[in-house]
TIKE-849763 format. One line per field, with one value per residue (C-alpha): residue number from 0; x, y, z. Coordinates in Angstrom, 3 decimals, always signed. Example, Ala and Ser with C-alpha at 12.3 -4.5 7.8 and 13.67 -1.06 7.14 Angstrom:
! residues 2
num = [0 | 1];
c1 = [+12.300 | +13.670];
c2 = [-4.500 | -1.060];
c3 = [+7.800 | +7.140];
END
This chain:
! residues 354
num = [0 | 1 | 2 | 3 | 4 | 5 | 6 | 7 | 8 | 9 | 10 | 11 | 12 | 13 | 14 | 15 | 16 | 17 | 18 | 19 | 20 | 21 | 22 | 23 | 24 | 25 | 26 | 27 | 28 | 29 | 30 | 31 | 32 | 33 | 34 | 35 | 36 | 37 | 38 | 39 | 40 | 41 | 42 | 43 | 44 | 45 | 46 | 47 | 48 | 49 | 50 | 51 | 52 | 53 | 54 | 55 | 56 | 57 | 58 | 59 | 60 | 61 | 62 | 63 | 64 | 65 | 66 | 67 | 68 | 69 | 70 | 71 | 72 | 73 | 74 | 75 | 76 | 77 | 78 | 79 | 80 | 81 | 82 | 83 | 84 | 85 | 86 | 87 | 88 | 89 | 90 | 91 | 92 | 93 | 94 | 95 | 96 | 97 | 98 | 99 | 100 | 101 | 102 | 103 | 104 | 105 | 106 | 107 | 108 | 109 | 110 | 111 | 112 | 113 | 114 | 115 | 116 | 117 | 118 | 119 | 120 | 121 | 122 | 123 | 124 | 125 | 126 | 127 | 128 | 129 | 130 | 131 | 132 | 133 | 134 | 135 | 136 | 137 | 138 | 139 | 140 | 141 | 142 | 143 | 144 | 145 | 146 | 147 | 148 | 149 | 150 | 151 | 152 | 153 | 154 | 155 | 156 | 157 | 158 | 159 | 160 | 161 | 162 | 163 | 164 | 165 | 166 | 167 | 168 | 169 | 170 | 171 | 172 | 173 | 174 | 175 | 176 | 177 | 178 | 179 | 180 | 181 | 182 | 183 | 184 | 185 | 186 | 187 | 188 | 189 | 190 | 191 | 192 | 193 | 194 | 195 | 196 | 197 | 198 | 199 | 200 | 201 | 202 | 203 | 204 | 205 | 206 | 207 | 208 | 209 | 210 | 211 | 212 | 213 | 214 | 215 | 216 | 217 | 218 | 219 | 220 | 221 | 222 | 223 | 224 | 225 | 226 | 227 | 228 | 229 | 230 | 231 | 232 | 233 | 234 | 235 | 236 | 237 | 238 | 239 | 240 | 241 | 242 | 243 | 244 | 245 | 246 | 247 | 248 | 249 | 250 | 251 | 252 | 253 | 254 | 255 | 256 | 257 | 258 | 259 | 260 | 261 | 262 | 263 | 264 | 265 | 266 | 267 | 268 | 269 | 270 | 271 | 272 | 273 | 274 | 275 | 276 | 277 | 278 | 279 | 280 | 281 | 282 | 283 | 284 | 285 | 286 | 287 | 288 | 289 | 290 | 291 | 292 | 293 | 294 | 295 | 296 | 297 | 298 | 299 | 300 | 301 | 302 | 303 | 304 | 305 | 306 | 307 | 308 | 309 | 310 | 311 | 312 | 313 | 314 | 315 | 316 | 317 | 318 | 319 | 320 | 321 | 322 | 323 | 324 | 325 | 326 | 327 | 328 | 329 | 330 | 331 | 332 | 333 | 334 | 335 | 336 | 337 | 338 | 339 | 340 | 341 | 342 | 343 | 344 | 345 | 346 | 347 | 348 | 349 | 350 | 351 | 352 | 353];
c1 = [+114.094 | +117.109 | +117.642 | +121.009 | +119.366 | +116.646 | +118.805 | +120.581 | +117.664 | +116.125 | +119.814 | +119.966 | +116.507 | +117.054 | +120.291 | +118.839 | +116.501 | +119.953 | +121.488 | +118.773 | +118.155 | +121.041 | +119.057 | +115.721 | +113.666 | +109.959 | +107.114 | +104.069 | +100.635 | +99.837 | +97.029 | +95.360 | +95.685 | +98.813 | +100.590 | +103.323 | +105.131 | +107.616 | +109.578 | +111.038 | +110.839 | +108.509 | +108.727 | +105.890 | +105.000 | +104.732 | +101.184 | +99.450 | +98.051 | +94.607 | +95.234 | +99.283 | +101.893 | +103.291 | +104.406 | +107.875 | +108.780 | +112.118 | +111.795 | +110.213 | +109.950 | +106.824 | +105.886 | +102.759 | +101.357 | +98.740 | +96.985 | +95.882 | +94.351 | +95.789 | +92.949 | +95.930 | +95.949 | +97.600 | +94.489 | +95.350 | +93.471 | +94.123 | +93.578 | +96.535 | +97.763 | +99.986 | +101.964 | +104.241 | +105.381 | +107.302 | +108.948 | +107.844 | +110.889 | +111.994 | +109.654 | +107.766 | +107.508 | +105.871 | +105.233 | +102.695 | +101.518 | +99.428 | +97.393 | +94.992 | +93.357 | +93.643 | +91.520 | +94.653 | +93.819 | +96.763 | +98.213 | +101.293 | +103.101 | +104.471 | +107.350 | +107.288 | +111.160 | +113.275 | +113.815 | +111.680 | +107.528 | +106.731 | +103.092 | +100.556 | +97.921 | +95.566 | +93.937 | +91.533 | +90.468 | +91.060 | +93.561 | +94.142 | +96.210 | +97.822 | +98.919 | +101.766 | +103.032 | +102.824 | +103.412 | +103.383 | +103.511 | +100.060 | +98.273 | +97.765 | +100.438 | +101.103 | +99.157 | +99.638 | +98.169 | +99.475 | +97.561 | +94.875 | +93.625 | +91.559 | +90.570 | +89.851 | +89.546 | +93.110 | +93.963 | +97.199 | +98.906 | +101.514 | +104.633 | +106.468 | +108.348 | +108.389 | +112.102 | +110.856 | +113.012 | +113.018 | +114.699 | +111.655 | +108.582 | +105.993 | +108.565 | +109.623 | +111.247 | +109.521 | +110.080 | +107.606 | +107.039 | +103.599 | +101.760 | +99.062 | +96.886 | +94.707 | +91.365 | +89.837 | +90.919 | +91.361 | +91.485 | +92.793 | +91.776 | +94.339 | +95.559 | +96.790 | +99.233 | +99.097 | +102.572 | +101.612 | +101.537 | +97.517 | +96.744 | +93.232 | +91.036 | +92.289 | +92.314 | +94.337 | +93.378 | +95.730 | +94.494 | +96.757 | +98.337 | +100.663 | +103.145 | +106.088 | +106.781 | +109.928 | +109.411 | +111.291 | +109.918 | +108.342 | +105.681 | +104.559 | +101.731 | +100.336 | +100.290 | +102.683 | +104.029 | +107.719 | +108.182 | +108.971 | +112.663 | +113.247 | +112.568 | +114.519 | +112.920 | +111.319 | +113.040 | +111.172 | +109.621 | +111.950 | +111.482 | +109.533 | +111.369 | +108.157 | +107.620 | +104.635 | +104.465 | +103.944 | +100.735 | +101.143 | +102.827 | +103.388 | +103.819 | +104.873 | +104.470 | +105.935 | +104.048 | +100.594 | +101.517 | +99.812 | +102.337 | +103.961 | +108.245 | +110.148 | +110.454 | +107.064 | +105.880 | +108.834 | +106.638 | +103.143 | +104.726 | +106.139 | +102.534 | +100.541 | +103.345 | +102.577 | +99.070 | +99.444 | +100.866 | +98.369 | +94.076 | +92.657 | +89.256 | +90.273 | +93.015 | +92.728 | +93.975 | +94.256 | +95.078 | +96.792 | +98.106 | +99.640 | +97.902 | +99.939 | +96.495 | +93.009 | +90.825 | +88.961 | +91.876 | +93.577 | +90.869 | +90.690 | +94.137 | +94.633 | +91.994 | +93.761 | +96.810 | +94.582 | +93.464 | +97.356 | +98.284 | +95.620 | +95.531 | +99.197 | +98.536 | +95.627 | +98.285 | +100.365 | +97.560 | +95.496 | +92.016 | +89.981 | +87.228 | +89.371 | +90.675 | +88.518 | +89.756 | +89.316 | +90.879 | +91.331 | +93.047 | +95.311 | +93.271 | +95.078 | +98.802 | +101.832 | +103.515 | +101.336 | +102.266 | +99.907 | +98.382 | +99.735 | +103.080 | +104.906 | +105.705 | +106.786 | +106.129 | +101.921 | +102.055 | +101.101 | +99.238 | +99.038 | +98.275 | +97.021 | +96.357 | +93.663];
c2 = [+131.838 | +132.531 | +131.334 | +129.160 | +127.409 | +126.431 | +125.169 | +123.270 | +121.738 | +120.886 | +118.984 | +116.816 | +116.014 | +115.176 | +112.906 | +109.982 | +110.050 | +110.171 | +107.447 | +105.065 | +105.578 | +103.429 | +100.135 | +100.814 | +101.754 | +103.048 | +100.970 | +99.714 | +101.651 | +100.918 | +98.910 | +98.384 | +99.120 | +100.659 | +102.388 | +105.439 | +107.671 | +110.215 | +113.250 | +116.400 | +120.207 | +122.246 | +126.736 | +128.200 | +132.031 | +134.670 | +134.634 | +138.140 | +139.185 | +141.179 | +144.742 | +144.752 | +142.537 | +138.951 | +136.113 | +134.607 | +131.105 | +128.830 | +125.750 | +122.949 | +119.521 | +117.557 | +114.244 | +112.606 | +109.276 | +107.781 | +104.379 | +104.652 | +102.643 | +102.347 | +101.852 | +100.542 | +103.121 | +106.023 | +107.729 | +106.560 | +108.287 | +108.189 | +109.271 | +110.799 | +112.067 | +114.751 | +116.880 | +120.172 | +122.530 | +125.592 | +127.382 | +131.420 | +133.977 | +137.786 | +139.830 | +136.532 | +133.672 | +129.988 | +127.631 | +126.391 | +122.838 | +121.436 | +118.198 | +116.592 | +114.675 | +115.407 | +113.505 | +113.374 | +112.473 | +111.789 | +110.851 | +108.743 | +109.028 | +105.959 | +105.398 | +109.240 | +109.381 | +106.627 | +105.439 | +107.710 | +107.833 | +111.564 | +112.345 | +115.205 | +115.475 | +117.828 | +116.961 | +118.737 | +117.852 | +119.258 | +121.032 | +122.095 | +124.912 | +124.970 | +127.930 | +127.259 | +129.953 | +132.300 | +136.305 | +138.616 | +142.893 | +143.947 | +147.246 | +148.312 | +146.544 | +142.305 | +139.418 | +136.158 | +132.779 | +129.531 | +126.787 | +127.017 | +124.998 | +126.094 | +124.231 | +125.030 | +123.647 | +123.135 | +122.434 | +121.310 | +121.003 | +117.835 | +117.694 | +114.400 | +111.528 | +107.833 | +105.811 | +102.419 | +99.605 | +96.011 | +94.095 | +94.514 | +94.469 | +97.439 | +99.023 | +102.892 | +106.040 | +109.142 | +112.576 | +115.361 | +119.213 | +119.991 | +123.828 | +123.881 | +126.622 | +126.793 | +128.631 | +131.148 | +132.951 | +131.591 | +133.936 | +132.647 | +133.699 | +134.563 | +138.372 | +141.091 | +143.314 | +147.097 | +149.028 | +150.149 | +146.267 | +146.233 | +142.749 | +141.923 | +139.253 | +139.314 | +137.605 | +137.145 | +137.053 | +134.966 | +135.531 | +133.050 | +130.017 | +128.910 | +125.948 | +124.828 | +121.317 | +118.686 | +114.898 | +111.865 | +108.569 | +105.193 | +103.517 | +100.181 | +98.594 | +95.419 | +92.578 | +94.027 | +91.144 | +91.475 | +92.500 | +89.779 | +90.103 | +91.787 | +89.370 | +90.113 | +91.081 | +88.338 | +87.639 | +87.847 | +84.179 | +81.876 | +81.317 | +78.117 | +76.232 | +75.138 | +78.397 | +79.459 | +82.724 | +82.775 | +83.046 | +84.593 | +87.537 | +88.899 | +92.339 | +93.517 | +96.878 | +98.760 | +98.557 | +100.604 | +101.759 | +101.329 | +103.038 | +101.396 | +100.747 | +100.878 | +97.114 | +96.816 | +98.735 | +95.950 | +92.916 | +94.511 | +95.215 | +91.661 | +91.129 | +92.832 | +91.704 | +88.518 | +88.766 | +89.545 | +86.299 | +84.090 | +83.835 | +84.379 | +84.921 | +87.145 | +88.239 | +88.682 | +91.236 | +90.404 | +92.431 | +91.773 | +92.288 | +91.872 | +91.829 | +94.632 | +97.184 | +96.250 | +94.351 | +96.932 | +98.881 | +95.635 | +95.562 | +98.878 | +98.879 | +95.665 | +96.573 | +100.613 | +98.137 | +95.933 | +99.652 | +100.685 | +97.436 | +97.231 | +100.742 | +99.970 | +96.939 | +99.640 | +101.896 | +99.380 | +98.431 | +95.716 | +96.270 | +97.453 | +95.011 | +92.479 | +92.911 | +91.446 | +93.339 | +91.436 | +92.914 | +89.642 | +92.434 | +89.857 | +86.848 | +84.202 | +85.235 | +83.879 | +83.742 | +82.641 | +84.995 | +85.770 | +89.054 | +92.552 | +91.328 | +93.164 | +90.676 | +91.861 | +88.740 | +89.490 | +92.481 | +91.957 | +92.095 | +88.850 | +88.855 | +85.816 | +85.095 | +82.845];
c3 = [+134.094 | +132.361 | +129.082 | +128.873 | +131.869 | +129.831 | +126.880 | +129.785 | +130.774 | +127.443 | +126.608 | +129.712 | +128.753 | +125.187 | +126.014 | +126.601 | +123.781 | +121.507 | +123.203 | +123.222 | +119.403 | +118.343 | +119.617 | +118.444 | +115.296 | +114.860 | +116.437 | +115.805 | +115.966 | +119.998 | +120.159 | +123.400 | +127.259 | +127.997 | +131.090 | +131.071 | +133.668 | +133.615 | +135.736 | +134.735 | +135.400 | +135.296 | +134.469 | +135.873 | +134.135 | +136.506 | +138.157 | +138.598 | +141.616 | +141.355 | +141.979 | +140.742 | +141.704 | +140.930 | +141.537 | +140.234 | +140.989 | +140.563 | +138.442 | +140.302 | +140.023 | +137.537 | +137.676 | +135.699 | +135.507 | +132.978 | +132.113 | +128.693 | +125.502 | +122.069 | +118.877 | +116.419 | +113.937 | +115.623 | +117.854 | +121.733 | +124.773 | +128.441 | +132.071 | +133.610 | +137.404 | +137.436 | +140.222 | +139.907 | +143.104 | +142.352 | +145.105 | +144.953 | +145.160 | +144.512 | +147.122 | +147.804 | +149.803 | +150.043 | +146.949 | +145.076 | +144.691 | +141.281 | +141.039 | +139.110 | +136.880 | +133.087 | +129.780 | +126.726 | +123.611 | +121.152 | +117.983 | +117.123 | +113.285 | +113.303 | +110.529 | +109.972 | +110.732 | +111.547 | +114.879 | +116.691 | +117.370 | +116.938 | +118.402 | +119.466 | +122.051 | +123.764 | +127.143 | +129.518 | +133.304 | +136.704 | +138.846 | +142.705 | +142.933 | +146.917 | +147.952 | +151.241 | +152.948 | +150.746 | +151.643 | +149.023 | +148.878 | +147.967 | +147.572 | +151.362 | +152.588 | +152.519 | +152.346 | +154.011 | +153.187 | +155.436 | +153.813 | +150.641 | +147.995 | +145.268 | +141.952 | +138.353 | +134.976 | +132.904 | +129.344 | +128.146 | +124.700 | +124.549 | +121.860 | +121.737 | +120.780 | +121.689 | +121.271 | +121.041 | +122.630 | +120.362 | +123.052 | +124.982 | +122.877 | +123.949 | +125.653 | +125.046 | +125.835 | +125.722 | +126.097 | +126.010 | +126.456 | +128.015 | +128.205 | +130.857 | +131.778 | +134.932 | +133.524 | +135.290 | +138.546 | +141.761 | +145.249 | +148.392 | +152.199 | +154.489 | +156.542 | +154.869 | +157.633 | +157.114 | +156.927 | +160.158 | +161.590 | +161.667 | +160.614 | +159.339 | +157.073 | +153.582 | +150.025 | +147.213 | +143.955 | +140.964 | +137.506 | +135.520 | +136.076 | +132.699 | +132.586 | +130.740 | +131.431 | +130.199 | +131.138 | +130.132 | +130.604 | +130.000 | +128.494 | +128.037 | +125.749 | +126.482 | +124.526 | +121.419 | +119.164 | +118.094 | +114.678 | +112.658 | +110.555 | +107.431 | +104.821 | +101.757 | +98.480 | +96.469 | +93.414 | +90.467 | +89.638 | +87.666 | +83.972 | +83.434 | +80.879 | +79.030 | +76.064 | +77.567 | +79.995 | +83.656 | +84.838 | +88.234 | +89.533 | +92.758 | +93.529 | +97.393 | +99.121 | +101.772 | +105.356 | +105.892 | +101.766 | +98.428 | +96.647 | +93.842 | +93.388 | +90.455 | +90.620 | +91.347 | +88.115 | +86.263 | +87.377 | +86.246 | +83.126 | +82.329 | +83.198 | +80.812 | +78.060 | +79.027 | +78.624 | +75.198 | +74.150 | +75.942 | +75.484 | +78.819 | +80.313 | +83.104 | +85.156 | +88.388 | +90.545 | +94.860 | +97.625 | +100.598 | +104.002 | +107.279 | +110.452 | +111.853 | +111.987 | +112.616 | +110.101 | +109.059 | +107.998 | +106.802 | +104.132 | +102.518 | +102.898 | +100.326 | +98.129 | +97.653 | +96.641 | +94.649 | +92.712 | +92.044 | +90.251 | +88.129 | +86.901 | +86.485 | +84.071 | +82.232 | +81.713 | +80.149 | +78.044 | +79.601 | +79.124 | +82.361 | +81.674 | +81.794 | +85.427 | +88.297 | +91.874 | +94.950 | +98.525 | +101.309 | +104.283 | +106.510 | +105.207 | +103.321 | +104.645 | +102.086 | +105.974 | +108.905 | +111.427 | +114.812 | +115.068 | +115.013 | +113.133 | +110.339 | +107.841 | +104.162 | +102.518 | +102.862 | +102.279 | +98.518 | +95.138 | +93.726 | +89.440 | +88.214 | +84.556 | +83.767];
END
């Protein structure tokens, strides 16, 4: 394998990943069943033959195939089908066929860059290794196998990243590298022929079986809503013309974050001012979200937000006994929206003086 045909490879690969990014932008966490397939190339590493020898192979084709489920906050596992065949060369002959069934687990970081899906996964499962024609030099002359299929454990590491595609919601891009390793050896009948033409029952021994594998492809996920439109910022409630102070405030957030803005920290702080001038009983302090995530989530998610503002408003001297926190999650939307949608506007802390 030579090395400015790999960097060949790994371009052609990579294009369409760069042209595709100018029409999309980072997805949601997959939640539920979903479906993906791709095709690229795979290097195989030299496999050892028991006793001395190898074999080298030319890159070969790779094509997998997985149905898969999504939980929603960036954990998704899946079954997947695979195939590889690398043609044996350099003192050599014959190819070798992979194909199984693997387990992945994996795990998306959604909004970690822009525009892309970045993600991990391990899997484990099940491989036959056929063996076609192959006739290699071994010690006491060469060994011949027509036709033989043996199987073995495998593990594989993934690296990748998903390019999702708005005009089709659930739709992506993908493209991956994959390391698999056969475990264990694996020996194959056949005839070994003496130099002096005597031909007689043989095996063959292989004692590693090591993959580098490319892939673009696609993947759908079932039942994705479209993210709803930027909604722009929220302007900072108008000045009642009465002298008294407002006695609400809302405070927004960026998605899946409880972490305050400059003009967030502004509108607590016009809040606690505000609660100087007034006599109040309580404030109150309410958490929100979308319904982008699960429930669950959605709750300790608005109640974290809930925490920020009001040790906010301590720090700008409200006292902590008078601040009740409540968290709702995607209860009580400012925007009715249906499920698993992105919508600024509830993603909020809402401060009400009473």
């Amino acid at each position: 394998m030579k090395l400015r045909t790999a960097l060949l490879a790994a371009t052609m690969l990579a294009t369409p990943l760069v042209a595709g990014s100018l029409a999309a932008r980072a997805e949601q966490p997959i939640s539920g069943l979903y479906v993906s397939g791709g095709a690229g190339i795979n290097f195989k590493q030299d496999l050892d033959v028991s006793g001395g020898g190898n074999l080298q192979s030319h890159i070969g084709p790779a094509v997998v195939a997985a149905v898969g489920w999504g939980f929603g906050n960036g954990f998704r596992a899946e079954i997947e089908g695979n195939y590889y065949n690398n043609q044996f060369y350099k003192g050599a002959g014959g190819h070798e066929q992979l194909y199984g069934v693997m387990v992945n687990g994996y795990y998306d970081f959604n909004n970690l860059v822009p525009m892309i899906t970045p993600y991990v996964g391990v899997g484990a499962g099940y491989e036959f290794a056929n063996e076609q024609g192959v006739h290699v030099s071994v010690p006491g002359g060469t060994f011949a196998a027509a036709n033989d299929t043996q199987g073995s454990f495998a593990a594989q590491g993934i690296l990748g990243v998903a390019l999702p595609l708005t005009a089709v919601p659930g739709l992506a891009l993908t493209a991956e590298y994959r390391f698999m390793a056969l475990i264990g050896d694996r020996s194959y009948g056949g005839t070994t022929t003496s130099p002096a033409g005597v031909a007689k029952p043989g095996s063959m021994k292989l004692e590693n079986d090591y993959n580098h594998t490319f892939l673009v492809g696609v993947r759908y996920a079932f039942g994705q809503a479209p993210e709803a439109p930027m909604a722009p910022a929220a302007a900072a409630p108008m000045a009642a013309p009465a002298p008294a102070p407002a006695r609400s405030y809302i405070v927004f957030f960026d998605w899946d974050k409880a972490i305050l803005t400059s003009r967030a920290r502004q509108i607590i702080g016009e809040a606690a001012t505000a609660s100087t001038h007034v006599q109040y009983t309580a404030i109150a302090v309410n958490g929100y979200t979308d319904t982008s995530g699960t429930p669950q989530y959605n709750m300790g998610l608005s109640i974290r937000r809930a925490d920020a503002v009001a040790g906010e408003l301590v720090h700008d001297g409200v006292p902590k006994n008078a601040i009740v926190i409540k968290g709702f999650g995607e209860t009580h939307p400012l925007v009715p929206t249906g499920p698993n949608v992105r919508e600024p506007q509830n993603r909020r802390v809402e401060i009400i003086i009473h």
